[in-house]
Backbone of each chain as ProteinMPNN parsed JSONL, in Angstrom:
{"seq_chain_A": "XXXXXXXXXXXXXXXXXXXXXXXXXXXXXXXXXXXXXXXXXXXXXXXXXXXXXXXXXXXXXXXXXXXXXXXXXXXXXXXXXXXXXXXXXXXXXXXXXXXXXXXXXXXXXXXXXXXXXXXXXXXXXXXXXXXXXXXXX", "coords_chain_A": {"N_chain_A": [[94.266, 147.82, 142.315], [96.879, 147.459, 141.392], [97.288, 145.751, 143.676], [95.977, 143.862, 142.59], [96.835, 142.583, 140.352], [99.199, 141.607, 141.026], [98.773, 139.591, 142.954], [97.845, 138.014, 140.744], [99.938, 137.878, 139.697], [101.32, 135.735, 141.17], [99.321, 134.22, 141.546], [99.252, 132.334, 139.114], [100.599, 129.194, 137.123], [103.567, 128.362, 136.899], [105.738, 128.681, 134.073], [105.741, 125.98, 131.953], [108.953, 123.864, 131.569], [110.997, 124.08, 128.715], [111.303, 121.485, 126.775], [114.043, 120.182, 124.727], [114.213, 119.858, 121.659], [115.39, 118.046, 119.561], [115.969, 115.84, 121.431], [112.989, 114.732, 121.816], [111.874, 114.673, 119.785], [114.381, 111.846, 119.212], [113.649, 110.177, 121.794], [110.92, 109.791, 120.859], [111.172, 108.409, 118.847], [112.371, 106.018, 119.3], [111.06, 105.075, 121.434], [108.321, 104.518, 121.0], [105.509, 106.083, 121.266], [106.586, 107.37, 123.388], [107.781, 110.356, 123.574], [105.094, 111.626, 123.686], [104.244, 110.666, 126.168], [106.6, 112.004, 127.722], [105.965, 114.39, 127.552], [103.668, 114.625, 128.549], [101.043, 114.287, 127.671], [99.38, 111.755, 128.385], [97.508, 109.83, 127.406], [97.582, 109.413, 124.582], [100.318, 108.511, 124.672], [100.374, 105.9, 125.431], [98.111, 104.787, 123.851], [100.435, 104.654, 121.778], [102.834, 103.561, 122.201], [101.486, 100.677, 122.92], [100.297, 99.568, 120.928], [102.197, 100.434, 118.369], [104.31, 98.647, 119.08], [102.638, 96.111, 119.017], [102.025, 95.843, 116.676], [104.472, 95.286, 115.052], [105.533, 92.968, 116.116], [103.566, 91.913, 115.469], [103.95, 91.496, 112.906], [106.218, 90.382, 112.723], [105.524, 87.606, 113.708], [103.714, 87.014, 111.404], [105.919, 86.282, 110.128], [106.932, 88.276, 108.472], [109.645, 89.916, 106.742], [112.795, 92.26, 108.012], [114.007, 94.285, 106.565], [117.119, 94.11, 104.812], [119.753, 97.294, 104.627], [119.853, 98.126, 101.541], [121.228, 99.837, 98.81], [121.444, 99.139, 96.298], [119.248, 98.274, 95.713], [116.773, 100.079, 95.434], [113.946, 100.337, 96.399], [114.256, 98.102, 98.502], [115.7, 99.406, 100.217], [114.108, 101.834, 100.838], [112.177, 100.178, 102.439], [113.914, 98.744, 104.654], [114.216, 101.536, 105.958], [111.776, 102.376, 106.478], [111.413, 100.107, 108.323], [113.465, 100.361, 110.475], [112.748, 102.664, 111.464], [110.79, 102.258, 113.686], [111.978, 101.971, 115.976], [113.109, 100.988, 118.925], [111.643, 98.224, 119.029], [112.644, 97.504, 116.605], [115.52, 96.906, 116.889], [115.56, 95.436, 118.866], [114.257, 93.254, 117.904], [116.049, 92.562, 115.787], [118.591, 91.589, 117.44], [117.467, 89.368, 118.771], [117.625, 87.87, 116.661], [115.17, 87.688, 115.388], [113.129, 88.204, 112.362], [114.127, 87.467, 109.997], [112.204, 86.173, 107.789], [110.126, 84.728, 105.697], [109.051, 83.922, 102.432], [107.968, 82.228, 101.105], [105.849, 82.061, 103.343], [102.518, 81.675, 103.519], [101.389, 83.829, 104.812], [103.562, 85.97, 104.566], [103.827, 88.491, 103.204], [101.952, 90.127, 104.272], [102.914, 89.769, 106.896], [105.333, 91.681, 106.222], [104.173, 94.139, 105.451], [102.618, 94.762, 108.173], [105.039, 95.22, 109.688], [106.228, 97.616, 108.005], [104.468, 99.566, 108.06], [104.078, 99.991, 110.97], [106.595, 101.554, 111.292], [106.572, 103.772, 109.902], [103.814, 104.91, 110.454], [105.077, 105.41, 113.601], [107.023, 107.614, 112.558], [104.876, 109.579, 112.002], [103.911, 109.679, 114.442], [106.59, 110.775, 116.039], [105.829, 112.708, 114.49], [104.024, 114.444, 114.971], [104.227, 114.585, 117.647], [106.252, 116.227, 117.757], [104.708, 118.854, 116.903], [103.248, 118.886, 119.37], [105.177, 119.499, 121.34], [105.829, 121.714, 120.192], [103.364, 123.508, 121.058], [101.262, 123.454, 119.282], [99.442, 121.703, 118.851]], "CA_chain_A": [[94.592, 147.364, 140.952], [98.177, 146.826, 141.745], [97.608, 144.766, 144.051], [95.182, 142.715, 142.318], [98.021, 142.046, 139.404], [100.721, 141.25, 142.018], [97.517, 138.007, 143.258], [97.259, 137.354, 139.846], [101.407, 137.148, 138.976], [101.097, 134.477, 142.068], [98.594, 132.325, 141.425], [99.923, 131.997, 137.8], [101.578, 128.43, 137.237], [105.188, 128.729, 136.394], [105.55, 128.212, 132.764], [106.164, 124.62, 131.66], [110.483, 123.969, 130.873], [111.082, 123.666, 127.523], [112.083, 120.283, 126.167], [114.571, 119.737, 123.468], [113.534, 119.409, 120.591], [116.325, 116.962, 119.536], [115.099, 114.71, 122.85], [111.59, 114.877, 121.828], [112.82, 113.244, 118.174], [115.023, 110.646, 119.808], [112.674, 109.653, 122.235], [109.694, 109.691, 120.085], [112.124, 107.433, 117.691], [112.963, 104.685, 120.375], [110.208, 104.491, 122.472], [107.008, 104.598, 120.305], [104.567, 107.154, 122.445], [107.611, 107.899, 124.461], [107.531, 111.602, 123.251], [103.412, 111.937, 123.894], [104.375, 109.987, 127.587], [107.0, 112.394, 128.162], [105.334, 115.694, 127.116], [102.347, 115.095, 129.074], [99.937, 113.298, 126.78], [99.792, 110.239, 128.604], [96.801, 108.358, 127.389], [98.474, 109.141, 123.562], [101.394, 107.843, 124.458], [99.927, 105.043, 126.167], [97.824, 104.211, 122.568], [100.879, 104.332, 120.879], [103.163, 102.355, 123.228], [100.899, 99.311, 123.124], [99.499, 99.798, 119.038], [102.931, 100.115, 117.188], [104.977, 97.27, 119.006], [101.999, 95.327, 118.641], [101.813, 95.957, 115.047], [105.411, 95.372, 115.316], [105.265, 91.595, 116.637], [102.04, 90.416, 114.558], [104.592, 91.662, 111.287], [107.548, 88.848, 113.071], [104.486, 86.645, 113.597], [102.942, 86.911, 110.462], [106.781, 85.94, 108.704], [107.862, 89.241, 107.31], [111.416, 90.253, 106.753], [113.11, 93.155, 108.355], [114.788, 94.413, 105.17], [118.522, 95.153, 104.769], [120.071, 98.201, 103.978], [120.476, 97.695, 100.579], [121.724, 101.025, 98.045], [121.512, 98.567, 95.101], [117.94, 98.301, 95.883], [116.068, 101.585, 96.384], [112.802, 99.823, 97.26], [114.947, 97.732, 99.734], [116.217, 100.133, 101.081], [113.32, 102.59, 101.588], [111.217, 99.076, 103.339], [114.494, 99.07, 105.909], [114.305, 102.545, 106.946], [110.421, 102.1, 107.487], [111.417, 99.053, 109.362], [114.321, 101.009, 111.513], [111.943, 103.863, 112.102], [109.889, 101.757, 114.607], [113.281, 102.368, 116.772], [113.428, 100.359, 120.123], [111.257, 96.849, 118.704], [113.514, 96.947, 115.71], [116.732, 96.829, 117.247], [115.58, 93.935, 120.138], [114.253, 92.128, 117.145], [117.378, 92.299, 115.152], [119.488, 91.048, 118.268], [117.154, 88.143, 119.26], [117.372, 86.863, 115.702], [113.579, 87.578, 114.351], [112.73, 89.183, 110.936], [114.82, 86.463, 108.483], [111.406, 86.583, 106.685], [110.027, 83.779, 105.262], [109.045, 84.512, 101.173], [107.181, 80.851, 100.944], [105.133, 81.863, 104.081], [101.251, 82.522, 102.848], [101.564, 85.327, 105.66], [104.922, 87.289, 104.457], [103.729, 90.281, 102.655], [100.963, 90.776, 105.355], [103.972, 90.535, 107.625], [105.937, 93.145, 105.534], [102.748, 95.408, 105.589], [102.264, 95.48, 109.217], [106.459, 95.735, 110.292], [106.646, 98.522, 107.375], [103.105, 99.941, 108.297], [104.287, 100.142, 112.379], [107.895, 101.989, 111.523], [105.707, 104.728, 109.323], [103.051, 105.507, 111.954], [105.792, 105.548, 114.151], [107.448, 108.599, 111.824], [103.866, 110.577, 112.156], [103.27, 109.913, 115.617], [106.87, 111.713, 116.179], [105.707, 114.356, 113.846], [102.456, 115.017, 115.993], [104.954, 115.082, 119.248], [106.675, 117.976, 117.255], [103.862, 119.844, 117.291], [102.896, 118.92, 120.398], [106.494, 120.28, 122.095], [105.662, 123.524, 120.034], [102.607, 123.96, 121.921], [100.458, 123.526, 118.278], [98.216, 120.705, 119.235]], "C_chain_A": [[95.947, 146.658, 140.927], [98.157, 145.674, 141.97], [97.505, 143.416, 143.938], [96.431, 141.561, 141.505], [99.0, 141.66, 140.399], [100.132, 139.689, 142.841], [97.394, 137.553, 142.093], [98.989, 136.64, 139.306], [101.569, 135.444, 140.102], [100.451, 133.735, 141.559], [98.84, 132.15, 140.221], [100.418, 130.792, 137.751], [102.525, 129.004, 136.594], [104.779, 128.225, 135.06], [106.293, 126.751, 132.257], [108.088, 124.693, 131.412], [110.197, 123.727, 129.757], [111.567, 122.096, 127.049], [113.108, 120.438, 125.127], [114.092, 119.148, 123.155], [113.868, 117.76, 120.413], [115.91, 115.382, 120.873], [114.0, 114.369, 122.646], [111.722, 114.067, 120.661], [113.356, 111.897, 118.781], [114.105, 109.75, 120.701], [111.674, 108.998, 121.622], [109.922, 108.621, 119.161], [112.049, 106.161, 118.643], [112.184, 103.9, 120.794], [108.831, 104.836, 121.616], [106.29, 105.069, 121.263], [105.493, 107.637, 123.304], [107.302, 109.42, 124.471], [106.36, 111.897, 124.084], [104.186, 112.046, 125.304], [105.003, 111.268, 128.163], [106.45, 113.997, 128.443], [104.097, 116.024, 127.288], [101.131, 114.581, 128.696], [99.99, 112.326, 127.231], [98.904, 108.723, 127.385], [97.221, 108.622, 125.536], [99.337, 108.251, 123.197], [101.334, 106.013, 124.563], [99.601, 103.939, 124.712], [98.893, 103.459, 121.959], [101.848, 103.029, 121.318], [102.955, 100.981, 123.288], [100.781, 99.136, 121.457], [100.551, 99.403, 118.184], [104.021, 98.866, 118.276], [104.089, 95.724, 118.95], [101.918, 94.73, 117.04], [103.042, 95.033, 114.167], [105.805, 93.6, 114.841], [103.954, 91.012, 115.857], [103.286, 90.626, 112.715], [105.409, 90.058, 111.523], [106.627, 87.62, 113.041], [103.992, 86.277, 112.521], [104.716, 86.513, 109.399], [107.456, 87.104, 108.085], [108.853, 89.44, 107.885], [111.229, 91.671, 107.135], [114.767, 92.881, 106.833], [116.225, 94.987, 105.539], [118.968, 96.734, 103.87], [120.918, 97.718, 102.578], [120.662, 98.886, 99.384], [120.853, 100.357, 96.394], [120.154, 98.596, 94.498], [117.109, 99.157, 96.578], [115.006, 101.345, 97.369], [113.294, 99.175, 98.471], [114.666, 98.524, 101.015], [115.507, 100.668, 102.039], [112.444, 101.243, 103.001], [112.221, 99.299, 104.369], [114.4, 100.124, 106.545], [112.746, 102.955, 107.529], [110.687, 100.884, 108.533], [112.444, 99.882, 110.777], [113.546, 102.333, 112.313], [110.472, 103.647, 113.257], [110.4, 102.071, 116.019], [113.128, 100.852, 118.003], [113.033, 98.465, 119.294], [111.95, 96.528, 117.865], [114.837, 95.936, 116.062], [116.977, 95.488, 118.208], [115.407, 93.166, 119.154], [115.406, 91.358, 116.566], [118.095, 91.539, 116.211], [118.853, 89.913, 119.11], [116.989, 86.984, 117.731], [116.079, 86.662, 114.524], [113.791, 88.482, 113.221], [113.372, 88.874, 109.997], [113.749, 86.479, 107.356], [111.242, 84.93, 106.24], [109.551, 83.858, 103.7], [107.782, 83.369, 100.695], [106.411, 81.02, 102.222], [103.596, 82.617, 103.331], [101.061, 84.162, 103.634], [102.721, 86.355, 105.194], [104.492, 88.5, 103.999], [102.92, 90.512, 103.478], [102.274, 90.716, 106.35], [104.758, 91.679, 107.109], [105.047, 94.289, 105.528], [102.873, 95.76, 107.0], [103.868, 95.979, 109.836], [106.691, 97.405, 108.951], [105.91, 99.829, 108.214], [103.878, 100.44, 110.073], [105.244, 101.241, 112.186], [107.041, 103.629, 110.875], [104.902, 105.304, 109.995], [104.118, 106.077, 112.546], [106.244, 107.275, 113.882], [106.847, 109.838, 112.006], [103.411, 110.759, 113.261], [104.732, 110.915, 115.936], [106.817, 112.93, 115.719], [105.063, 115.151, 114.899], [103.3, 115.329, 117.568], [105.953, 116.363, 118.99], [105.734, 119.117, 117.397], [103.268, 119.858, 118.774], [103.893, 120.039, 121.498], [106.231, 121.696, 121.404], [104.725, 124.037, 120.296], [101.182, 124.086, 120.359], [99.667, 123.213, 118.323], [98.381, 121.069, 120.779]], "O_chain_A": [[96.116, 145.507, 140.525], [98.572, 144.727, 141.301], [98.058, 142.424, 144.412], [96.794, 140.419, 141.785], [99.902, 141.208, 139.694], [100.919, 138.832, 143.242], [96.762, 136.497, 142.091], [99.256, 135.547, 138.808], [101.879, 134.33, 139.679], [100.814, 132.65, 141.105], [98.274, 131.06, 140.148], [101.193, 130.862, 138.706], [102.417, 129.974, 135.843], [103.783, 127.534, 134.851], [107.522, 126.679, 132.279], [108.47, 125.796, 131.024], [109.136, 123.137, 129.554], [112.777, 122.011, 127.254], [112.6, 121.275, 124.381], [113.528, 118.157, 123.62], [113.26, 116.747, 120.759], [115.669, 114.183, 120.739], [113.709, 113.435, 123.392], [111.667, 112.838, 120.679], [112.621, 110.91, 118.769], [113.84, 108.614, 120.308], [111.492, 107.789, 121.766], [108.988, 107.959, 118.708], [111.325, 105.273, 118.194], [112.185, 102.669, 120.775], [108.417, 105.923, 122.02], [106.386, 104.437, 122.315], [105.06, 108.48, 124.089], [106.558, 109.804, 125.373], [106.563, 112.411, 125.183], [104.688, 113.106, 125.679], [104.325, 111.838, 129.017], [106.596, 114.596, 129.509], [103.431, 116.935, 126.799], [100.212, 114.475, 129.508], [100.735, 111.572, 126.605], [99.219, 107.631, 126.912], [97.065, 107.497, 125.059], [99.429, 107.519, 122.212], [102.009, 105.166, 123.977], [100.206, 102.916, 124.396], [98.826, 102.277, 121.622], [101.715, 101.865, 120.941], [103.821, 100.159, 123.589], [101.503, 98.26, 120.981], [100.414, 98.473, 117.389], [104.474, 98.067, 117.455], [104.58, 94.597, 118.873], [101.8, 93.62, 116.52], [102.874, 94.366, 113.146], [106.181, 93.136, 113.765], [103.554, 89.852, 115.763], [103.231, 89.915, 111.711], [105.306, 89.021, 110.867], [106.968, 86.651, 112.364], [103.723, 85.076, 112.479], [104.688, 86.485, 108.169], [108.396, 86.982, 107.3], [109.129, 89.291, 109.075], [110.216, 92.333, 106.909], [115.669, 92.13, 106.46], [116.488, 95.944, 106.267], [118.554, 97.105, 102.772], [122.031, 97.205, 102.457], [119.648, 98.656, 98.724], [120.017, 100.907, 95.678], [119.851, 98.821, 93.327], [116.765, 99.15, 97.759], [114.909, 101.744, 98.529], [112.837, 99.595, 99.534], [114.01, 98.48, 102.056], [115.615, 100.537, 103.258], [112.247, 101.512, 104.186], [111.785, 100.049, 105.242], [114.461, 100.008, 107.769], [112.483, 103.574, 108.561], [110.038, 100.87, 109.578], [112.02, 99.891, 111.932], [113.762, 102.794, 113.434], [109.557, 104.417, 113.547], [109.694, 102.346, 116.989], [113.057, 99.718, 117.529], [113.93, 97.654, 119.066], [112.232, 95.329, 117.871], [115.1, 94.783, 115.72], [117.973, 94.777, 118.341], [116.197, 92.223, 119.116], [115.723, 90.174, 116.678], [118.295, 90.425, 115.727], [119.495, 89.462, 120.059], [116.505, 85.854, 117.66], [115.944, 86.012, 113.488], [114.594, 89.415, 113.237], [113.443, 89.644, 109.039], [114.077, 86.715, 106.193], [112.112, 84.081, 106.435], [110.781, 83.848, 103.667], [106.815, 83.711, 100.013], [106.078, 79.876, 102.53], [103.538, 83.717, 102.783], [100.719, 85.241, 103.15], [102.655, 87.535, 105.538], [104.89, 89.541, 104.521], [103.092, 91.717, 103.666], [102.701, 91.843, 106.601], [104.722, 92.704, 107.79], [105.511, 95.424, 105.629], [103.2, 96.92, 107.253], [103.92, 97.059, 110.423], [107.494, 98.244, 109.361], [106.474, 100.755, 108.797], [104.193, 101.63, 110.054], [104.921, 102.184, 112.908], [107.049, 104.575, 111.663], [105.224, 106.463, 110.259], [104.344, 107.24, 112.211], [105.944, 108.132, 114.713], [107.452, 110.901, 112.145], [102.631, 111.685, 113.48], [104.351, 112.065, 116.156], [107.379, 113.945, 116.131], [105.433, 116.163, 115.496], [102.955, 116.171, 118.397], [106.307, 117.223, 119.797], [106.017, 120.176, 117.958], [102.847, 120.915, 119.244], [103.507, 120.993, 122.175], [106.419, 122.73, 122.045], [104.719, 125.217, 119.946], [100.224, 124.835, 120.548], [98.722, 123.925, 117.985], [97.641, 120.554, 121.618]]}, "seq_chain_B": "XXXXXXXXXXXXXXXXXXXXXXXXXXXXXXXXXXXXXXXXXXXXXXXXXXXXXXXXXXX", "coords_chain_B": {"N_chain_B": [[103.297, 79.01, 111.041], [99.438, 78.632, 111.322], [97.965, 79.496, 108.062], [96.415, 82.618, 108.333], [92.629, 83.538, 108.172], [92.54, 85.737, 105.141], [90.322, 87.54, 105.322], [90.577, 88.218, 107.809], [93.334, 89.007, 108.626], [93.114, 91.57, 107.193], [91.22, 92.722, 108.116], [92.049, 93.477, 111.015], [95.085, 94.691, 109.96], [93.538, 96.851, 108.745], [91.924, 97.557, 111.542], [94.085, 98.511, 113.185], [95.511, 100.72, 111.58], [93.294, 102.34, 111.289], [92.957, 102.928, 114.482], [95.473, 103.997, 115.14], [95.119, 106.639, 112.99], [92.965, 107.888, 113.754], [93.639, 108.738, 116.55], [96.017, 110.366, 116.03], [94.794, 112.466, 114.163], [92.71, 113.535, 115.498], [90.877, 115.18, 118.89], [89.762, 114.633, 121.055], [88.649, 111.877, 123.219], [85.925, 110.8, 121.71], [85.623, 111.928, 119.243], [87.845, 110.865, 118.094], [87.485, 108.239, 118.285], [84.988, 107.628, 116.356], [86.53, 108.572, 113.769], [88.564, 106.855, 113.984], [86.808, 104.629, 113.421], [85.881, 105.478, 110.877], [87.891, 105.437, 108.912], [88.848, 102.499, 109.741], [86.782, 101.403, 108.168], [86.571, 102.319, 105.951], [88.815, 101.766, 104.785], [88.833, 98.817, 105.311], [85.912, 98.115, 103.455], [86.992, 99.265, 100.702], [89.307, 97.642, 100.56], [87.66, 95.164, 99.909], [86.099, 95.911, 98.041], [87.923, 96.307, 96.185], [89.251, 93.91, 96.017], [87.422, 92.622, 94.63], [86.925, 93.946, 92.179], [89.187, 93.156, 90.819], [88.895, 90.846, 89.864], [88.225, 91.248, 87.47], [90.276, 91.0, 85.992], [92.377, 89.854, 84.123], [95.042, 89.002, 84.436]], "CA_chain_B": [[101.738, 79.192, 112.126], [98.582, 78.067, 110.14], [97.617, 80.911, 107.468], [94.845, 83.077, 109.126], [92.052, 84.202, 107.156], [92.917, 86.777, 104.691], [89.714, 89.007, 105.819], [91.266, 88.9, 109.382], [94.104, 90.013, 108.723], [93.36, 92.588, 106.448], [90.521, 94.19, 109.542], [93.5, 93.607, 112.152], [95.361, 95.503, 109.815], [92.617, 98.087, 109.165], [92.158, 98.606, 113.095], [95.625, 98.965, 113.343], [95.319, 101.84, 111.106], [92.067, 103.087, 111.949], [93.537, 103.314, 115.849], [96.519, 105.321, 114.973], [95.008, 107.507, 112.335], [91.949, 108.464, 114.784], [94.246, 108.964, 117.714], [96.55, 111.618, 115.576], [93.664, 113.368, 113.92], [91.24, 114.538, 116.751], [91.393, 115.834, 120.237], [88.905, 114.281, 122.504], [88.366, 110.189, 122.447], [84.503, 110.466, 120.818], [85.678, 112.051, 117.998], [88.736, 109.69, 117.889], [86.483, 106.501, 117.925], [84.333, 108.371, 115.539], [87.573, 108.953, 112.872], [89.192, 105.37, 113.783], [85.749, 103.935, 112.673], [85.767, 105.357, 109.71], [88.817, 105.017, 108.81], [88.459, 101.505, 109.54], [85.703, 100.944, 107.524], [87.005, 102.79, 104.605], [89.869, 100.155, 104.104], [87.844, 97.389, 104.663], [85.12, 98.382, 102.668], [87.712, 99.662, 99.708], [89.875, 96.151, 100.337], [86.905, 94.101, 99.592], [85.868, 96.326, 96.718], [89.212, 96.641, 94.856], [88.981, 92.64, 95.443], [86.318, 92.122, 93.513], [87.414, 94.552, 90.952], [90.509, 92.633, 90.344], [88.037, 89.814, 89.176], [87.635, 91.492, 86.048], [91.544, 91.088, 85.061], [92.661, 88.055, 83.44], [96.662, 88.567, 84.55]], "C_chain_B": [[100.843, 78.598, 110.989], [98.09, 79.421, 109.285], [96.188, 81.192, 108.339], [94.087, 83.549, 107.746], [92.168, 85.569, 106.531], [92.451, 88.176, 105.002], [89.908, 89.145, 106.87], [92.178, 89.593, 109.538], [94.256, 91.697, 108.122], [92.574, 93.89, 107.862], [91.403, 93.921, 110.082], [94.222, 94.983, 111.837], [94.602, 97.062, 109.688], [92.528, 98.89, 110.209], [93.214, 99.007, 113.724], [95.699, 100.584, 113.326], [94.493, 102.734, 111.443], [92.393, 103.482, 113.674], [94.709, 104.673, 115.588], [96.213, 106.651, 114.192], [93.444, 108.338, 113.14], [92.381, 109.307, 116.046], [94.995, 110.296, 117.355], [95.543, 112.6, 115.165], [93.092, 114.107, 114.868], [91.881, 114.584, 117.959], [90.908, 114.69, 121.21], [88.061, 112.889, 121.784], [87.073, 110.022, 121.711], [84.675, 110.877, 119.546], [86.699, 111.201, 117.163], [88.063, 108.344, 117.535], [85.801, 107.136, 116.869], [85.645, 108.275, 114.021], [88.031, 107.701, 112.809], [88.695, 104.454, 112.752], [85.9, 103.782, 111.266], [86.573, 105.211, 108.737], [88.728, 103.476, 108.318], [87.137, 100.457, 108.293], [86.057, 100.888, 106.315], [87.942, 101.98, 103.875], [89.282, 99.176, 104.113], [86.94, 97.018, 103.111], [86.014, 98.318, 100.773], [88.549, 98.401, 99.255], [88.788, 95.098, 99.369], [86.437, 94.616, 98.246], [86.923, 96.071, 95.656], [89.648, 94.509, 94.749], [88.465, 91.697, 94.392], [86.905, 92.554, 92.061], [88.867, 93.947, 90.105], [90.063, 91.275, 89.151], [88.362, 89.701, 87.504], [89.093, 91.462, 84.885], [92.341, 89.561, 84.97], [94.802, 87.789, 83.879], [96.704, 89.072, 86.031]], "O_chain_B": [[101.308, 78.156, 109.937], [97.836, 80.416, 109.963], [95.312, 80.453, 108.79], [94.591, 83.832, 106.66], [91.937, 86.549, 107.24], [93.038, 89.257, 105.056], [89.512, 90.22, 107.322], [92.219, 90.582, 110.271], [95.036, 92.608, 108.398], [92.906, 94.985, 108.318], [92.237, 94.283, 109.252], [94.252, 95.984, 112.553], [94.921, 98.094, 110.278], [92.757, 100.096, 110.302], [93.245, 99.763, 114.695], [95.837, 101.409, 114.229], [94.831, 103.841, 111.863], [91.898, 104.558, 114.011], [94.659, 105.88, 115.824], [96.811, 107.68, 114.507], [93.132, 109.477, 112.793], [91.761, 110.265, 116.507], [94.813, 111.283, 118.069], [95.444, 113.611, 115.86], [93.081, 115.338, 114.887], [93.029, 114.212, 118.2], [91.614, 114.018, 121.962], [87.386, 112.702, 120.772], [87.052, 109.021, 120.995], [84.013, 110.341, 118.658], [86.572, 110.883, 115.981], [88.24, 107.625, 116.552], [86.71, 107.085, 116.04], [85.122, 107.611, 113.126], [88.016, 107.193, 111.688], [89.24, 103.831, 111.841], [86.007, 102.771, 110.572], [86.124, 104.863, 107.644], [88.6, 103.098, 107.153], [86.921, 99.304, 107.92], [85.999, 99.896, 105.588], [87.896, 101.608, 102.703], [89.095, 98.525, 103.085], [87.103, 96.218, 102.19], [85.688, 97.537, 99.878], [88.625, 98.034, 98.082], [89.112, 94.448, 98.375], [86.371, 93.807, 97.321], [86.732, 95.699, 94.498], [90.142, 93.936, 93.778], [88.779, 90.709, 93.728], [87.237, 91.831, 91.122], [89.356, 94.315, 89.037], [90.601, 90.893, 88.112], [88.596, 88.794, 86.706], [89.151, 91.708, 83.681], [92.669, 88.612, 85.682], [95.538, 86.824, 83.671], [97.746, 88.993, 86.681]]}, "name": "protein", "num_of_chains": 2, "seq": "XXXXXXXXXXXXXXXXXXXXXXXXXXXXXXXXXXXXXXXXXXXXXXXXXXXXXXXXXXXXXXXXXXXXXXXXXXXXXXXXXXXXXXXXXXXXXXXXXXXXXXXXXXXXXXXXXXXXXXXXXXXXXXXXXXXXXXXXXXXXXXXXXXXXXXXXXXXXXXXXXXXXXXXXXXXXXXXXXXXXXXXXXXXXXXXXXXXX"}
């Protein structure tokens, strides 16, 4: 009996490390599927990875504005922090110049839909990598 | 660019949606394609309806 339990504490895998949390957020923020990718889910991460900077790039394509932080303007505002919550595509966009927006393009609000639309997913796919790191899903 | 057709972009956007909201939902990819679908459908379907329905308003 012993000995059986003493063959069974062996062949046991070791128990996974824990991640930080905080890492699992940040990540999940930056790198769209990053989280999933990192935490083992590949073909998740993989989805998301390809899906929201796609989504991402047809918004810059399609004309929509990456909104400023604007106080004055609540709606503004909230559209920028769906746009910042895409994390990594935002930030390259911003620093190559895309997302001035065009207002007179027949495409702009379908661009504003899909760059808002991408940063939002984004938000729920790191939710779902929260639960994932707490072993939920 | 040249405008694309409005019902392209709207399924684009749909499978957009329908991808991500299939992929979070379920476990195992048949029920995922299964959920994407309908998903997908459901905006389409609902787009083209609430289209029509707009018909009926004069502003």
């Amino acid at each position: 009996m012993a000995a059986r339990q003493a063959q069974k504490k062996r062949a046991a895998p070791p128990p996974a490390p824990v991640k930080p949390r905080w890492l699992v957020y940040l990540l999940g923020w930056l790198v769209p599927g990053g989280a999933h990718l990192w935490l083992g889910r590949p073909r998740t991460g993989v989805v998301f990875l390809v899906l929201l900077p796609f989504m991402f790039a047809l918004g810059l394509a399609f004309e929509g504005r990456l909104f400023p932080f604007d106080v004055a303007e609540p709606l503004t505002a909230l559209a920028a922090v769906a746009d910042v919550a895409v994390g990594l595509p935002y930030f390259i966009a911003k620093a190559l110049g895309f997302g001035a927006g065009r207002v007179l393009a027949v495409t702009f609000e379908y661009g504003n839909a899909f760059l808002i639309t991408a940063g939002l997913i984004n938000v729920l796919v790191v939710v779902d990598a929260h639960d994932v790191a707490l072993g939920r899903k | 660019m040249d405008a694309p057709s409005h019902l392209l972009v709207m399924a684009l956007f749909a499978a957009c949606v329908g991808i991500a909201g299939g992929v979070l939902t379920e476990d195992t990819p048949p029920q995922q394609a299964r959920s994407a679908a309908k998903i997908f459908g459901g905006l389409l379907a609902s787009g083209i309806a609430l289209g029509w329905l707009l018909y009926l308003f004069p502003f």
